[in-house]
C-alpha positions as CSV (number, residue, x, y, z in Angstrom):
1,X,18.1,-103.1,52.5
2,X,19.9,-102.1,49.3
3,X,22.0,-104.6,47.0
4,X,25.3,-103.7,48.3
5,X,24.0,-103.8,52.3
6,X,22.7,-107.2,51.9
7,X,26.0,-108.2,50.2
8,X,28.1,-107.2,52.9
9,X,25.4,-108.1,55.6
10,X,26.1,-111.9,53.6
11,X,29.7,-111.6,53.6
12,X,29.5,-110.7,57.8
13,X,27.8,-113.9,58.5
14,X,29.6,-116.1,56.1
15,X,32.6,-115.0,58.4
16,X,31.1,-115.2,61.7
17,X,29.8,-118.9,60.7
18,X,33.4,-120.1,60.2
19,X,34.0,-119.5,63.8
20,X,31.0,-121.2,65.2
21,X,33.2,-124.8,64.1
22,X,32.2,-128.0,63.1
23,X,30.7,-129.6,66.4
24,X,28.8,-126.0,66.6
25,X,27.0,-126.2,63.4
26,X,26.5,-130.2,63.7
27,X,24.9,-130.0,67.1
28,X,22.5,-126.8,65.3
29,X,22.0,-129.2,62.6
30,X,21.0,-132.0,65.0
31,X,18.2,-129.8,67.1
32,X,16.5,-129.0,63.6
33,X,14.2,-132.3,63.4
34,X,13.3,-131.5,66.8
35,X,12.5,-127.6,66.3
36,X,10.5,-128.5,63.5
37,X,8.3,-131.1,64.5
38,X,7.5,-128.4,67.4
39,X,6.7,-126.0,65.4
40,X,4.4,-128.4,63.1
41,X,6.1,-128.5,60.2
42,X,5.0,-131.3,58.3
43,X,7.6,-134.5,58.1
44,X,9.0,-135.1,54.9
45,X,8.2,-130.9,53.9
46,X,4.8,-129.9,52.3
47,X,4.4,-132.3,49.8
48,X,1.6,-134.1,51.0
49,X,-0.2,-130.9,51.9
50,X,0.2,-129.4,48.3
51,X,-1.7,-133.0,46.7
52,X,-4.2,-132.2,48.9
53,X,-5.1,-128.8,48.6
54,X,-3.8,-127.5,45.3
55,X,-7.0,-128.8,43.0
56,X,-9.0,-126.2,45.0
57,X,-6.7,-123.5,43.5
58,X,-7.5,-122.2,40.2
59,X,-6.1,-118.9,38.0
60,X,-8.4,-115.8,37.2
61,X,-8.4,-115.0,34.0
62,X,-9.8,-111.8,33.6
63,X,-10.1,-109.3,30.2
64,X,-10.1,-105.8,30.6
65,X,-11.2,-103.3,28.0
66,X,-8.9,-99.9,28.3
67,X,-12.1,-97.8,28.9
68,X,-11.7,-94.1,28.7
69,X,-10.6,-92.5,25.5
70,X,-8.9,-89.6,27.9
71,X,-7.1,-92.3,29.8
72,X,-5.9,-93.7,26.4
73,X,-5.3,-89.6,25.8
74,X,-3.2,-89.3,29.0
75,X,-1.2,-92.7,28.1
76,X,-0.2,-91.4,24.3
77,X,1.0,-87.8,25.6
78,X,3.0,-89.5,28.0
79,X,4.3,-92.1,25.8
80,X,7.4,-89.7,24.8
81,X,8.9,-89.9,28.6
82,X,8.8,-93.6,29.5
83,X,11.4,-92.7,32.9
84,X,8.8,-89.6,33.8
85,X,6.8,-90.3,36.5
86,X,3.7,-89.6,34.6
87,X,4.4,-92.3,32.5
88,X,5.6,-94.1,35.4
89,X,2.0,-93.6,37.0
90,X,-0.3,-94.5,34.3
91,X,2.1,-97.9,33.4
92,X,1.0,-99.3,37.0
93,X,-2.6,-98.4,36.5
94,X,-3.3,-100.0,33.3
95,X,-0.5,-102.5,32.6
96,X,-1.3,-106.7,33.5
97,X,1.2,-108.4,35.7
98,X,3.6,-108.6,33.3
99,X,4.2,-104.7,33.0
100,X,3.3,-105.3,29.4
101,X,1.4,-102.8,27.5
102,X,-1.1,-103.0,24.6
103,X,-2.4,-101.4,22.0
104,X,-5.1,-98.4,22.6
105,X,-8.4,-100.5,22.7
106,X,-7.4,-103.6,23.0
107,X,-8.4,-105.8,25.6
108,X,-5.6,-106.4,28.4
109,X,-5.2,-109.8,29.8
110,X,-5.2,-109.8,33.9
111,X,-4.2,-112.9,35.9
112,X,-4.9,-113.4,40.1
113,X,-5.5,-116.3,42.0
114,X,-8.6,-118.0,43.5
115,X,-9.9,-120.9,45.3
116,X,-13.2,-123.4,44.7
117,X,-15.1,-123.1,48.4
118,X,-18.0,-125.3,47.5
119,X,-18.0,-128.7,44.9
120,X,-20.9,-126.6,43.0
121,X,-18.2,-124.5,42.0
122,X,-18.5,-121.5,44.2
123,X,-14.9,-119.5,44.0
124,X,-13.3,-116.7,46.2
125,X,-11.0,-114.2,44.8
126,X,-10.0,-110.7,45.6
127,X,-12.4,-107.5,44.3
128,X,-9.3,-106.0,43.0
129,X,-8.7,-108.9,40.6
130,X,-12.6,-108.4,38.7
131,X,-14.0,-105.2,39.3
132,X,-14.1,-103.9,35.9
133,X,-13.5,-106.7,34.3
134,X,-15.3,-107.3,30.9
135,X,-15.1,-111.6,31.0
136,X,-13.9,-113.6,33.6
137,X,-12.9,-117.3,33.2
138,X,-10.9,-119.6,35.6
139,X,-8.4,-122.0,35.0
140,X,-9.2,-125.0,37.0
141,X,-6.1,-127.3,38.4
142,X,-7.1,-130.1,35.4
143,X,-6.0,-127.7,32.6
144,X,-9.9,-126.8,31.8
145,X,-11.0,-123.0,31.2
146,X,-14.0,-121.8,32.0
147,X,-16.7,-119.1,32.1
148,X,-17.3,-117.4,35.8
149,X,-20.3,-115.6,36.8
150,X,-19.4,-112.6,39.2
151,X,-21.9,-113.6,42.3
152,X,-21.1,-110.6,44.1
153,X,-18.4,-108.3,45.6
154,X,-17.5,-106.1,48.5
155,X,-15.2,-103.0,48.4
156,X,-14.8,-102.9,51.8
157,X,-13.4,-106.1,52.5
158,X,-12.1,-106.6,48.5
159,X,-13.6,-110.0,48.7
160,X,-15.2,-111.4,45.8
161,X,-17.4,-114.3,45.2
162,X,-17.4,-116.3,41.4
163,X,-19.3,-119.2,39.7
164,X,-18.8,-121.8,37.8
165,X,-20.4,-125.0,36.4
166,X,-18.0,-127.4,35.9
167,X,-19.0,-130.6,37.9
168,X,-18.0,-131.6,41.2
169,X,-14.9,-129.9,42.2
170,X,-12.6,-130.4,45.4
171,X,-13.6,-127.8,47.3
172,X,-11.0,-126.0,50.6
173,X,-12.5,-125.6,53.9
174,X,-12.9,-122.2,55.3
175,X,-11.1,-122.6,59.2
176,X,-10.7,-120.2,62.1
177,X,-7.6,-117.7,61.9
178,X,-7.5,-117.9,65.7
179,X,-6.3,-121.5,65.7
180,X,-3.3,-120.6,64.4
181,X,-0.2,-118.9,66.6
182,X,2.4,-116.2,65.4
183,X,5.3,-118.4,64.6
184,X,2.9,-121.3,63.3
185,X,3.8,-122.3,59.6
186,X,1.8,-121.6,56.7
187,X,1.5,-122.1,53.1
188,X,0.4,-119.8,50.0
189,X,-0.8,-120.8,46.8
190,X,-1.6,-118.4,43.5
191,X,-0.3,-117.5,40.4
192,X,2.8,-115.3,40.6
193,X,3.4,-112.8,37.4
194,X,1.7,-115.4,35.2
195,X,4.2,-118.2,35.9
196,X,1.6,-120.9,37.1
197,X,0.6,-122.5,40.1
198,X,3.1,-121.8,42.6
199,X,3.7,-122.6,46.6
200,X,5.6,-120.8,48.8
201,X,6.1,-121.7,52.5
202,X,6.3,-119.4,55.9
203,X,5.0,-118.4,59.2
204,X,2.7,-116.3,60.7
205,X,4.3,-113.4,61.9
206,X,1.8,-111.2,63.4
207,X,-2.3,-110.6,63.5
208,X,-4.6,-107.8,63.4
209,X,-2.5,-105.7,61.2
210,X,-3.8,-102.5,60.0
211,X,-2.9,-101.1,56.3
212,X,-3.8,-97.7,55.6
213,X,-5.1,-98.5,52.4
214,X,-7.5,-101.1,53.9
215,X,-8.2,-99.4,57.6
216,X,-11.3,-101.5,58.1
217,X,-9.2,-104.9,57.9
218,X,-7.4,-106.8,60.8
219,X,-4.5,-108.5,58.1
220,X,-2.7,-111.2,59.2
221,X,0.7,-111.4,58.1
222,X,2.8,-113.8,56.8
223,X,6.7,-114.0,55.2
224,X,5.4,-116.6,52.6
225,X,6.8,-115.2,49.3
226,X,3.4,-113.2,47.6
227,X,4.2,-111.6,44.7
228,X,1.9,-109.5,41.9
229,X,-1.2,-112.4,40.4
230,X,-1.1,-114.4,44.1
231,X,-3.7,-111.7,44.9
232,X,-7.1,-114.1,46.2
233,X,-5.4,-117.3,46.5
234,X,-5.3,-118.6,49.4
235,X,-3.2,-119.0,52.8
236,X,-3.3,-122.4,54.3
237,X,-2.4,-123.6,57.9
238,X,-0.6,-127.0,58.1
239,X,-4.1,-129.0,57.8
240,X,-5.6,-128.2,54.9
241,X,-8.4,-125.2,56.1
242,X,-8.2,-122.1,54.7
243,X,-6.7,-119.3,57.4
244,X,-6.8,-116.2,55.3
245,X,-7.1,-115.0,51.5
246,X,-3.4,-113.2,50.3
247,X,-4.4,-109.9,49.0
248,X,-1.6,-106.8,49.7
249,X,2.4,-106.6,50.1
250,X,4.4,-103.9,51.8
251,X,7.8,-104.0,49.3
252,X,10.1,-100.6,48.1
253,X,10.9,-102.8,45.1
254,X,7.2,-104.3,43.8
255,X,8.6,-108.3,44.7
256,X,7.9,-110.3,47.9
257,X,10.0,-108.8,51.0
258,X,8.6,-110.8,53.5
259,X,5.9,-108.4,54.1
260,X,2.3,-110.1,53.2
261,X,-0.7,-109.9,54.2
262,X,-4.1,-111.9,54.1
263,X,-7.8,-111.6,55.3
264,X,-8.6,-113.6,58.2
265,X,-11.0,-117.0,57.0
266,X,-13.6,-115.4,59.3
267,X,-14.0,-112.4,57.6
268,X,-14.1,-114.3,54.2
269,X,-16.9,-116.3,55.5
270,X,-19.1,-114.0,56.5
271,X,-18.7,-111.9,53.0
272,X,-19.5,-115.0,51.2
273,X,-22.7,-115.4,53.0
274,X,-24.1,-111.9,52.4
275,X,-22.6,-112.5,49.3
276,X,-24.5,-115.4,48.2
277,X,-27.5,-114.3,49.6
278,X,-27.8,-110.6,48.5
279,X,-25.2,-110.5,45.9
280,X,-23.4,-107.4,48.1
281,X,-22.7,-106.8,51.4
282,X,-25.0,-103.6,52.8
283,X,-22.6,-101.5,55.1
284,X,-23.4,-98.8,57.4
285,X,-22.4,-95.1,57.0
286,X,-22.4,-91.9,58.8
287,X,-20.9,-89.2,56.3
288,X,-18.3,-87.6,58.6
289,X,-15.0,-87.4,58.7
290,X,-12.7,-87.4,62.3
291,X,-10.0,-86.6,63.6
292,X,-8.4,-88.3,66.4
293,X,-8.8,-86.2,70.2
294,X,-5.2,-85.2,71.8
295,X,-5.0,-84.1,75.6
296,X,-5.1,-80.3,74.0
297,X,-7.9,-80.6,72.3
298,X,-9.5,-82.7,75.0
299,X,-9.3,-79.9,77.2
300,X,-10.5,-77.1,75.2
301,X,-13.5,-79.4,74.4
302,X,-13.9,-81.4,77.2
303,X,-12.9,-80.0,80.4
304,X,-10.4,-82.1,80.6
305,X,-7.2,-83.1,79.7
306,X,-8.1,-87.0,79.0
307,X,-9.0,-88.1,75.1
308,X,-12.2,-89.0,74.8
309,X,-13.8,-90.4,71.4
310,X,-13.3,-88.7,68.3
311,X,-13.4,-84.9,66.9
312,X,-15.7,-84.9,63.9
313,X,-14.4,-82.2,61.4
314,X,-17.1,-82.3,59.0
315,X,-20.1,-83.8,57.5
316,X,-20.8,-84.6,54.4
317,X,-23.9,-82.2,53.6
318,X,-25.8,-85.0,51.3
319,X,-24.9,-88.0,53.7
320,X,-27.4,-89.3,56.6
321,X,-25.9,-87.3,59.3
322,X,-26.4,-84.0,57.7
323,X,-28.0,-81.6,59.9
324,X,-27.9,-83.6,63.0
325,X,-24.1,-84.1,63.6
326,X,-21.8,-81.1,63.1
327,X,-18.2,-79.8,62.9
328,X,-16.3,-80.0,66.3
329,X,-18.6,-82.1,68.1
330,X,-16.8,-84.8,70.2
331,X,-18.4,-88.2,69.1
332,X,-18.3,-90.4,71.9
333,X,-20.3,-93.5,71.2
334,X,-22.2,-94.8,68.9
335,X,-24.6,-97.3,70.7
336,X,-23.5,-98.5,73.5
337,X,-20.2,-99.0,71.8
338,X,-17.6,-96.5,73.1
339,X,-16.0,-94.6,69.9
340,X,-12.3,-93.9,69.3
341,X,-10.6,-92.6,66.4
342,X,-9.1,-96.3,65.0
343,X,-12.1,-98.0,65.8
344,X,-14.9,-95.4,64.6
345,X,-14.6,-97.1,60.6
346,X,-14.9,-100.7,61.9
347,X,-18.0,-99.6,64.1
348,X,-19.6,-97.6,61.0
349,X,-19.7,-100.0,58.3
350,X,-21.7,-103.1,60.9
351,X,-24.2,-100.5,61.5
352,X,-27.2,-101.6,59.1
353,X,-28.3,-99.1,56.4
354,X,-32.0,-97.5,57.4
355,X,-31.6,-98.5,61.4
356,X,-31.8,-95.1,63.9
357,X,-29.2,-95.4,66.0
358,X,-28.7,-93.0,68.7
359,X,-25.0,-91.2,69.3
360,X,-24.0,-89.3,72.3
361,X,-21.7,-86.1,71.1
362,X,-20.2,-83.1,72.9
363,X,-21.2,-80.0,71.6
364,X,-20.0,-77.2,73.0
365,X,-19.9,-78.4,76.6
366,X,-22.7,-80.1,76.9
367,X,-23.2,-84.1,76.5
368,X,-26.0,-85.1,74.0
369,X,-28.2,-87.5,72.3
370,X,-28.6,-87.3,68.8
371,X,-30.6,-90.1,66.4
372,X,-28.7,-90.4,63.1
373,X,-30.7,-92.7,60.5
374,X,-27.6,-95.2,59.0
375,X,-27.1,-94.6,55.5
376,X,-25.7,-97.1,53.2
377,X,-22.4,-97.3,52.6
378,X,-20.9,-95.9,48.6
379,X,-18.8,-98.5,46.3
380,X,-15.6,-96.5,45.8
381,X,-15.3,-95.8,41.7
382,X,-13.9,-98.9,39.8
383,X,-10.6,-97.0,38.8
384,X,-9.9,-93.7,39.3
385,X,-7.8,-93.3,36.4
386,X,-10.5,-95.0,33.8
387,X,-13.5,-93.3,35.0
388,X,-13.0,-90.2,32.2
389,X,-15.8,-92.4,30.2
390,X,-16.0,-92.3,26.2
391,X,-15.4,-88.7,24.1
392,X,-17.5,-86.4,22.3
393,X,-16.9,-84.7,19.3
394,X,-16.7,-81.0,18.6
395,X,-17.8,-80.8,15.4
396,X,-17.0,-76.9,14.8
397,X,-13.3,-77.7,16.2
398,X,-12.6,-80.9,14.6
399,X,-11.5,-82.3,18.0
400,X,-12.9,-85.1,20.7
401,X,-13.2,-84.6,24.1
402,X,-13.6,-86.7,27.4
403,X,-14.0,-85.2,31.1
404,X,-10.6,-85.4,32.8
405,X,-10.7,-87.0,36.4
406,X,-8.4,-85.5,39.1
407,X,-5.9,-88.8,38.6
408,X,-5.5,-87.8,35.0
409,X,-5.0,-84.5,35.6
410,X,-2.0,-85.6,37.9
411,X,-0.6,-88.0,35.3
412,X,-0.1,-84.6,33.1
413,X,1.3,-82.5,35.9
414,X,-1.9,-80.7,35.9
415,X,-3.1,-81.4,39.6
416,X,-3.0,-78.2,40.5
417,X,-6.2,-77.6,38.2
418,X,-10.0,-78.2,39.1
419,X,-12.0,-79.6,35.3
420,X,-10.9,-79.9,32.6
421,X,-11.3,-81.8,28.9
422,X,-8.8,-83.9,27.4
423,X,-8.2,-83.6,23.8
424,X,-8.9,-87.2,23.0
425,X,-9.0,-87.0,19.0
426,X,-8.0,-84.5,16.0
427,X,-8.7,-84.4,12.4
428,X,-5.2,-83.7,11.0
429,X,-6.7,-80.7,9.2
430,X,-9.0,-79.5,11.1
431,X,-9.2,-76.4,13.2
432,X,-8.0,-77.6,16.5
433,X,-4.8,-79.7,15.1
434,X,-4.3,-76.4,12.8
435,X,-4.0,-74.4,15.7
436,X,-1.5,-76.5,17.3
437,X,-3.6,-78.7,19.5
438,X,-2.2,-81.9,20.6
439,X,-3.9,-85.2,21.9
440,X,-3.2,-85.4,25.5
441,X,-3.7,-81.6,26.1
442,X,-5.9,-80.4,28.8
443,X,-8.1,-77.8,28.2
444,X,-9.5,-75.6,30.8
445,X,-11.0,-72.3,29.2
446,X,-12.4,-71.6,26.8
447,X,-12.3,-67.8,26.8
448,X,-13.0,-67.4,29.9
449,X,-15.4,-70.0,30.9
450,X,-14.0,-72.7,33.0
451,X,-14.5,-76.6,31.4
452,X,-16.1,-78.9,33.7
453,X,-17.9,-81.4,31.3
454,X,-17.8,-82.3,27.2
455,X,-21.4,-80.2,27.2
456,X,-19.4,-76.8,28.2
457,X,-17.4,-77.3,24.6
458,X,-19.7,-79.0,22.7
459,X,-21.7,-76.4,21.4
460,X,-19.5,-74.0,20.8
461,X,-19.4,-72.1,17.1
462,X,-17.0,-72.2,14.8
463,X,-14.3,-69.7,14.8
464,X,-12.7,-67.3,12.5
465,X,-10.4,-65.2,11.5
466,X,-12.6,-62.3,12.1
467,X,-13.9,-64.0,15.9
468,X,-11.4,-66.5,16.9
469,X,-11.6,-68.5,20.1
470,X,-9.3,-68.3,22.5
471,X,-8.8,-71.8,24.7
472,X,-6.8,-72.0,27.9
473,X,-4.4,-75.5,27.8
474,X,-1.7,-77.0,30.2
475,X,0.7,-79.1,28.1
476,X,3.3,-81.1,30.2
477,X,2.7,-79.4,33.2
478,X,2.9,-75.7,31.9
479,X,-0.6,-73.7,30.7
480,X,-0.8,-71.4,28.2
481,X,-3.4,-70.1,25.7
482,X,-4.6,-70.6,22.1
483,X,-6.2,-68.9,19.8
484,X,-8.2,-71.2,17.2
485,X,-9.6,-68.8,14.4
486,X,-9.3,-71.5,11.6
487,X,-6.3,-71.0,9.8
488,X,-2.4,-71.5,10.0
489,X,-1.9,-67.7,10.8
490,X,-2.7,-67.9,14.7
């Protein structure tokens, strides 16, 4: 709802209210006590709850080194356009909470939330708050700041586990989410944009969500306020225990609408055990990828016009099922467990890695058995966007450059391409910046050799007048060509 909607939507229901009258709104008033007693709100607010349970929750402090000297490529050719969307894209991927940027670098200064689960100072918070980090250190409740040790972490789930030694400490309760009903009230606790400890107060408003970022989830969701640095603090039910950990918004403006969601206490626990035994949780995986059956393709499969399990559409030719599964066989079940397109993910990763487990496909017409041996399950790249790793020089060209990743290439307009190097440094003089080379340019020829890694460049001789070298480039979106052959004259 924009600005102006919600302004009039006000203005409607200031009106209608002055007709309800007096007795009206005193008799509404006079049912509230009553209301919220039954819906176990606490007497007196949440005041009592907060003494009790906000020691447990600390601040994650965590420092980031801007890795990548073609991310910090990307950022300074896009520097010129701060309202492009480039510039737009890289802000959100490498800025802190407070949309703040630093110098090229410099370490950046990340805050999220977190909460002590054991008096030896064990500490959950979300992946998304460390992964990458360089340090880690928690502020505890008391005001003290300490060193964390990253026990382990889960991609899947985006639950992480942290350490500390700093005495006893009051530690929360991890309780079941199923306790608690849609419409029960809840509390959250984290560290909004920086500003500090913070409470905010709702419901429940609904379980077993699904986000399509996160398919392999079952959110609950809340309309407690969480906002950008609540991320791994917890969401509390009315007693104390621990319900779910907040970790994802749905909002068109980057602030809490009402829309948040948590994962549910059970799955936290049983991360936090593999966690602290193995230091990871091992997930199963398949290598395919599905596509959900419709009464068409049913039939032309099947026989029949009836959905049944789950249309693979291919298979990853390095994963565990290569060779044994194949392109338009129906997966029906995996197990005994029946497959479908929504739940085939969930099934996947609580296979165990190195098991056989047998599947039952339809390939062309016929049922069968297949044994696939269960894989284990990838960690997805830290950041997509800082994975271009450190530069080389070119000697001969005067010029540095890093591999360009495909989220770079679409922070330059360039996603159309496949490679490419970023032109991460210049000598002022040299032969590249002499030929017009800028930082932040992609290069994806040279001659006509395509660019897929800093080797294809590195070696190549030095150019002249009499044999120049003739590099292809895409500068703001548009390619072009040129020629380096040492001098001004190009």
């Amino acid at each position: 709802m924009s600005t102006t909607r919600l302004l009039m939507a006000t203005a409607r229901m200031v009106g209608a209210a002055a007709l309800i009258g007096a007795a009206a709104l005193i008799a509404a008033a006079a049912l509230w006590p009553a209301y919220a007693a039954s819906a176990g709100t606490p007497n007196g607010g949440y005041a009592a709850l907060v003494r009790q349970v906000a020691p447990s929750v600390v601040t994650v402090q965590v420092q980031e080194l801007r890795q990548g000297a073609g991310q910090r490529a990307v950022e300074r050719a896009t520097a010129d356009s701060p309202d492009s969307s480039a510039r737009e894209f890289v802000r959100r991927m490498l800025s802190g909470p407070d949309g703040g940027d630093s110098a090229p670098g410099k370490s950046v200064a990340v805050l999220g939330s977190g909460f002590i689960i054991d008096a030896t100072g064990l500490i959950v918070t979300n992946r998304h708050v460390i992964v990458g980090a360089r340090t880690v250190r928690v502020k505890l409740a008391d005001g003290r700041e300490v060193p964390a040790e990253v026990i382990g972490a889960d991609a899947t789930t985006d639950i992480a586990l942290l350490r500390v030694s700093a005495g006893r400490l009051p530690a929360l309760r991890l309780a079941s989410s199923d306790k608690l009903s849609v419409g029960d009230p809840v509390i959250a606790i984290g560290n909004p944009f920086g500003l500090g400890q913070s409470v905010t107060a709702g419901i429940l408003s609904a379980r077993a969500r699904v986000l399509e970022q996160d398919p392999l989830i079952d959110f609950l969701q809340t309309d407690a306020a969480i906002n950008l640095g609540n991320s791994g603090g917890p969401l509390l039910s009315t007693d104390g225990a621990v319900v779910g950990v907040t970790t994802a918004i749905v909002s068109p403006s980057g602030g809490s609408v009402g829309l948040g969601f948590a994962i549910p206490a059970e799955t936290i626990a049983s991360v936090v055990a593999e966690l602290k035994a193995h230091g990871r949780v091992n997930r199963g995986y398949l290598g395919i990828t599905v596509q959900a059956m419709s009464p068409a393709l049913a039939q032309a499969l099947l026989g029949s016009d009836t959905p049944l399990g789950a249309l693979i559409t291919s298979v990853d030719d390095k994963g565990p099922a290569a060779g044994e599964l194949a392109a338009g066989d129906v997966l029906v079940s995996i197990g005994a467990t029946q497959v479908t397109f929504p739940s085939l993910g969930k099934i996947a990763v609580r296979l165990v890695p190195g098991t056989t487990v047998d599947t039952s496909v339809v390939r062309d017409g016929s049922q069968l058995t297949i044994a696939v041996t269960v894989g284990q399950l990838p960690d997805p790249p830290d950041d997509p966007l800082q994975s271009g790793g450190p530069d080389t020089w070119v000697p001969n060209l005067d010029l540095g450059v890093a591999s360009a990743t495909s989220d770079m290439r679409k922070a330059l307009k360039a996603e159309n391409e496949t490679g490419g190097l970023i032109v991460t440094q210049l000598r002022h003089d040299g032969v590249g910046a002499v030929a017009g080379l800028k930082i932040g340019d992609l290069i994806t020829h040279a001659g006509t050799k395509r660019l897929d890694d800093v080797a294809d460049l590195a070696g190549v001789s030095k150019p002249s007048a009499q044999r120049p070298l003739l590099l292809r480039i895409v500068r703001g979106g548009s390619p072009g060509f040129i020629a380096i052959t040492g001098s001004e004259d190009r």
